[in-house]
C-alpha positions in Angstrom: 0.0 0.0 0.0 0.9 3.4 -0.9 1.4 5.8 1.8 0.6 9.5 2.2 3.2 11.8 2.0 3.2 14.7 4.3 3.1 15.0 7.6 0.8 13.8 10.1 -0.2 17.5 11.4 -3.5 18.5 12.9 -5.3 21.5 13.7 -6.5 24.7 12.4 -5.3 28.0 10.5 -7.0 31.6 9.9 -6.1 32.8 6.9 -6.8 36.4 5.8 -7.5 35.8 1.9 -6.6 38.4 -0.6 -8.5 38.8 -3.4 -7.6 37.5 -6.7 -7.4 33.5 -5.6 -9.6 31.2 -5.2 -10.5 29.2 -1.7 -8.9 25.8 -3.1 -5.8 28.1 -4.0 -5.3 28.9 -0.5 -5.7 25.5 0.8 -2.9 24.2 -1.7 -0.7 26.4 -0.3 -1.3 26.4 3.6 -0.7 22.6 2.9 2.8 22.9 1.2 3.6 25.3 3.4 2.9 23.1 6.4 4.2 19.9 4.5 0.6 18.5 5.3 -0.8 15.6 4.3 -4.7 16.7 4.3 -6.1 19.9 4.4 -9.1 21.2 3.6 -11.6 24.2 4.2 -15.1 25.6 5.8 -16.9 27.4 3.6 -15.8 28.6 0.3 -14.9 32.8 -0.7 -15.5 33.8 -4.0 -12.1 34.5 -5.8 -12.9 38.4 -5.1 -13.9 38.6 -1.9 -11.3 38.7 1.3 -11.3 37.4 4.7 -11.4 34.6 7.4 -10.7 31.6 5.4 -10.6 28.8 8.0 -7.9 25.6 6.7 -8.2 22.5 8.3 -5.3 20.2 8.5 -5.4 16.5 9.1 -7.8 15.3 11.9 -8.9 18.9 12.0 -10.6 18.1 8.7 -13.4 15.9 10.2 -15.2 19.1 12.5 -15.0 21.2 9.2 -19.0 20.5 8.5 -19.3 22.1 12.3 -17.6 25.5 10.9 -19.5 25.3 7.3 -23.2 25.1 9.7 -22.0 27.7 12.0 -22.8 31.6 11.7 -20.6 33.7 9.4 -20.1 37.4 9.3 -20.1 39.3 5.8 -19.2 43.2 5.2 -20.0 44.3 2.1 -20.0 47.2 -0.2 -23.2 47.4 -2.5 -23.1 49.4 -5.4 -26.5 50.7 -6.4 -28.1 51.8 -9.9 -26.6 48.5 -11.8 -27.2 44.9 -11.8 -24.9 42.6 -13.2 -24.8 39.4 -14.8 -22.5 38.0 -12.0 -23.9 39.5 -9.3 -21.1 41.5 -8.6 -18.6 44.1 -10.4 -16.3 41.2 -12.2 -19.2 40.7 -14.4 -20.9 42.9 -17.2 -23.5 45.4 -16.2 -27.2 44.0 -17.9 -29.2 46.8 -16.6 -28.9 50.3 -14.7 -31.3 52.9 -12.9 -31.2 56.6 -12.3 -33.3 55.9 -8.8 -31.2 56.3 -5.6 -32.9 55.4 -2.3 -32.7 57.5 0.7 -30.5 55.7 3.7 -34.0 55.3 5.9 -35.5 54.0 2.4 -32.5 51.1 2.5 -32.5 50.7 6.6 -36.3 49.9 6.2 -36.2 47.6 2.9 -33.0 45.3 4.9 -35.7 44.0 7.7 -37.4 41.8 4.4 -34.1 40.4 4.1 -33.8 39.1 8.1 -34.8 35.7 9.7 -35.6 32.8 7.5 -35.2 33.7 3.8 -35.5 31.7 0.5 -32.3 33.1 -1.8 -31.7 32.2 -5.3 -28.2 31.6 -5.7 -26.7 33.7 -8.8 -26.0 32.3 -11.6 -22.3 32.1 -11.5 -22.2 29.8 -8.6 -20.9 26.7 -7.2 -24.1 25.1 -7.5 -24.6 22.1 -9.5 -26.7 22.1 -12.5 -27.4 18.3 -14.0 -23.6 17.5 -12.7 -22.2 21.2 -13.9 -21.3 24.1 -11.8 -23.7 26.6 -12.9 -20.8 29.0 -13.4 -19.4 26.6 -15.9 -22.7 27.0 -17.8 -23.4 30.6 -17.4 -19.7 31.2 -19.1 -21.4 29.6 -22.1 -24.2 31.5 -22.1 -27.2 29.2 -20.8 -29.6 31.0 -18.3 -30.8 28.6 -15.4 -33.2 28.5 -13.8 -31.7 27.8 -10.1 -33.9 26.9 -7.5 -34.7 28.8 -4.3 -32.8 27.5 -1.3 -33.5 28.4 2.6 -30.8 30.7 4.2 -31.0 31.8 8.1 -30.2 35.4 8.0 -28.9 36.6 11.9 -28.8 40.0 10.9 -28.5 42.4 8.3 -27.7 46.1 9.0 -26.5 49.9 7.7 -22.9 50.3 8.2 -22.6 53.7 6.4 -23.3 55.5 2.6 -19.7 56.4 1.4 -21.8 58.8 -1.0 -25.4 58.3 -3.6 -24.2 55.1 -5.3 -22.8 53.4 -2.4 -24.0 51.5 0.5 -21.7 49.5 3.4 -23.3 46.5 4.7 -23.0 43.7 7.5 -24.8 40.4 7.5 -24.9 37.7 9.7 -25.7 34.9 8.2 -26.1 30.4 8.5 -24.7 27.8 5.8 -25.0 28.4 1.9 -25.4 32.1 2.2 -24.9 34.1 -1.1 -24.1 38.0 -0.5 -24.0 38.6 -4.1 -27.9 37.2 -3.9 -29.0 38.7 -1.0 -27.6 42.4 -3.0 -29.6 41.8 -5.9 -32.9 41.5 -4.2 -32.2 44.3 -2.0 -31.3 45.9 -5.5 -34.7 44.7 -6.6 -36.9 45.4 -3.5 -35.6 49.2 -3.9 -36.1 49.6 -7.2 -32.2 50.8 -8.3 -30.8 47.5 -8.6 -27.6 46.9 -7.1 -24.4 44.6 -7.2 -21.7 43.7 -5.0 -18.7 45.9 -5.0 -16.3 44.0 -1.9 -16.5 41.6 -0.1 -15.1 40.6 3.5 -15.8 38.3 5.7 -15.0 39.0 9.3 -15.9 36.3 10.8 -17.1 32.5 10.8 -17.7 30.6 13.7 -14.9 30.9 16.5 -12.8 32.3 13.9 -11.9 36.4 13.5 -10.2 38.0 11.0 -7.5 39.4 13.6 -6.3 36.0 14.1 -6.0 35.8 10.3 -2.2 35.4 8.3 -2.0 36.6 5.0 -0.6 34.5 2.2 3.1 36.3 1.8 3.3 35.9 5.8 2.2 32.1 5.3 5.0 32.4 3.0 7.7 33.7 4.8 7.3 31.6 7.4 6.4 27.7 5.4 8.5 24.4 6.8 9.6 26.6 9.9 8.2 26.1 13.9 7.1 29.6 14.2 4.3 28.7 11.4 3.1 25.8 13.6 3.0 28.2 16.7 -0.2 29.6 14.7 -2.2 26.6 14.3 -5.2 26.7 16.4 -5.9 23.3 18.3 -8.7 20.7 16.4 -11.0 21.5 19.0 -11.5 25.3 18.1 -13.8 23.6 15.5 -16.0 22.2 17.9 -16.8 25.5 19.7 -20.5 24.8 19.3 -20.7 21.6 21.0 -20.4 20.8 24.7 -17.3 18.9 25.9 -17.5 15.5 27.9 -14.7 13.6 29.8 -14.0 10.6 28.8 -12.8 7.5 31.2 -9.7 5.8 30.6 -11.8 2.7 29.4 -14.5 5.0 27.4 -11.7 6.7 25.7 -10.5 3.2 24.4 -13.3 2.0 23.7 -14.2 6.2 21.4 -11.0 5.6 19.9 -12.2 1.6 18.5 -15.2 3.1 17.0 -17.5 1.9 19.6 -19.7 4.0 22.5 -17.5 4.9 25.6 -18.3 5.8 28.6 -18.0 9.7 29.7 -18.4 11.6 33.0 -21.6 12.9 33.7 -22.6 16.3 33.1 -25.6 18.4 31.6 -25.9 17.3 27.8 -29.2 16.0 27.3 -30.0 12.6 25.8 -29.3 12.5 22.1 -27.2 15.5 22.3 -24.7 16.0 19.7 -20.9 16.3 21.7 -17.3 15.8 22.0 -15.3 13.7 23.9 -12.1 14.5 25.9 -8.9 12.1 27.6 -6.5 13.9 29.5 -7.0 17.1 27.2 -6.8 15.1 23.8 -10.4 15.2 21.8 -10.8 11.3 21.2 -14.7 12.0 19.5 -17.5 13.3 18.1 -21.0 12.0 18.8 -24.1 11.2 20.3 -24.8 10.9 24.2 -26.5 8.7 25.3 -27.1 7.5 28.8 -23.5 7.7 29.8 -21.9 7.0 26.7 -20.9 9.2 24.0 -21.9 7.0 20.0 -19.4 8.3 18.1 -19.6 9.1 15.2 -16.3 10.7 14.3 -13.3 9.7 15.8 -9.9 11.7 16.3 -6.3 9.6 15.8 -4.3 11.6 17.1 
């Protein structure tokens, strides 16, 4: 059998994306520059926009689902009086509007676009389309027809209004959440159309910009000790879920694939958790009556 080459390294980093690469880009080159052997990501930014991109390496790579499902912070610059075939200023402008709201006019139209929303994703998206990316087909000039999807929306609210044509934004937002959708129907709903201009995310999940490295700094310091000094431990992925203790024959038994035994505490039956030996996070999984059902486990 072949083996993986790389090294066995777990855990997570923040990276502050630039714009100008895509997501899978980034991940390429946090893993060379770890000399990983998996790696992976929660939650994909567009090639233009910036900000946290969280990289999973190694056993890290099995909580990323708990990052993709978790909140995310977007702030975003919409540029009003044009709509665009993309969505956002990369692609060509397909209609425009003389009509500039007032701010109270935006502040009052953004509480339609708050709680449980059905977005339609644009049409130069990720989303698959009879086994293509719809981006794939919109570059050869098919319109779709994309289906609605559910997004929770946390909040949306008025940062500022640079000047007429230009509104800052921040949303708040669950999994699968399109900005460059949710500025076209505000676009819509005001009657000026509108398009995204930037692009930031700030935050997503436990993660925060401020903790973020940039690509040259990734760079600078790949293959070297200092670059490991800034990966975050698996667990940060598992913010959202409670913590249980393990006992030394519950741990064992977690780390076989089969229920173990954990100290009691106040997770309810059927609770989703994660199990803990002497520090070390051994699995994620149901509890149940004592025992945690794993149904990820950590080999670290």
């Amino acid at each position: 059998m072949g083996r993986r080459k790389g090294r066995a390294i777990s855990g997570w980093l923040v990276v502050d994306k630039p714009a100008g690469i895509t997501s899978t880009s980034v991940v390429n080159k946090v893993r060379w520059a770890f000399g990983a052997a998996k790696a992976g990501h929660a939650g994909t930014l567009d090639p233009a926009a910036t900000g946290v991109l969280a990289v999973a390496l190694g056993e890290a790579t099995k909580t990323v689902p708990y990052i993709t499902d978790a909140l995310k912070c977007y702030r975003f610059t919409m540029r009003l009086g044009a709509a665009t075939n993309t969505d956002d200023a990369e692609g060509e402008v397909i209609a425009t509007s003389d009509l500039r709201p007032t701010d109270d006019r935006i502040r009052a139209a953004l509480h339609a676009f708050t709680g449980e929303i059905s977005q339609v994703p644009p049409q130069f998206s990720a989303v698959k389309v009879d086994g293509m990316r719809a981006y794939a087909l919109a570059r050869e000039g098919e319109e779709m027809d994309l289906a609605a999807r559910p997004l929770w929306v946390d909040s949306l609210d008025f940062v500022a209004r640079p000047d007429a044509d230009h509104v800052e934004l921040e949303m708040v937002c669950g999994k699968g959440g399109y900005v460059r959708s949710v500025a076209r129907d505000l676009g819509q709903a005001l009657g000026c159309l509108g398009h995204v201009l930037t692009l930031r995310r700030t935050w997503s999940g436990p993660f925060d910009a401020a903790q973020g490295l940039s690509l040259e700094r990734i760079e600078e310091l790949a293959q070297t000790p200092e670059l490991d000094s800034h990966l975050l431990p698996l667990e940060t992925g598992l913010a959202d879920l409670p913590e249980l203790r393990a006992t030394a024959e519950g741990a064992l038994r977690l780390r076989n694939g089969n229920p173990g035994m954990v100290i009691a505490s106040d997770v309810d039956y059927g609770d989703e958790a994660w199990a803990s030996y002497h520090g070390q996070p051994v699995a994620v999984g149901v509890y149940k009556a004592g025992a945690l059902h794993p149904s990820r486990v950590f080999n670290l």
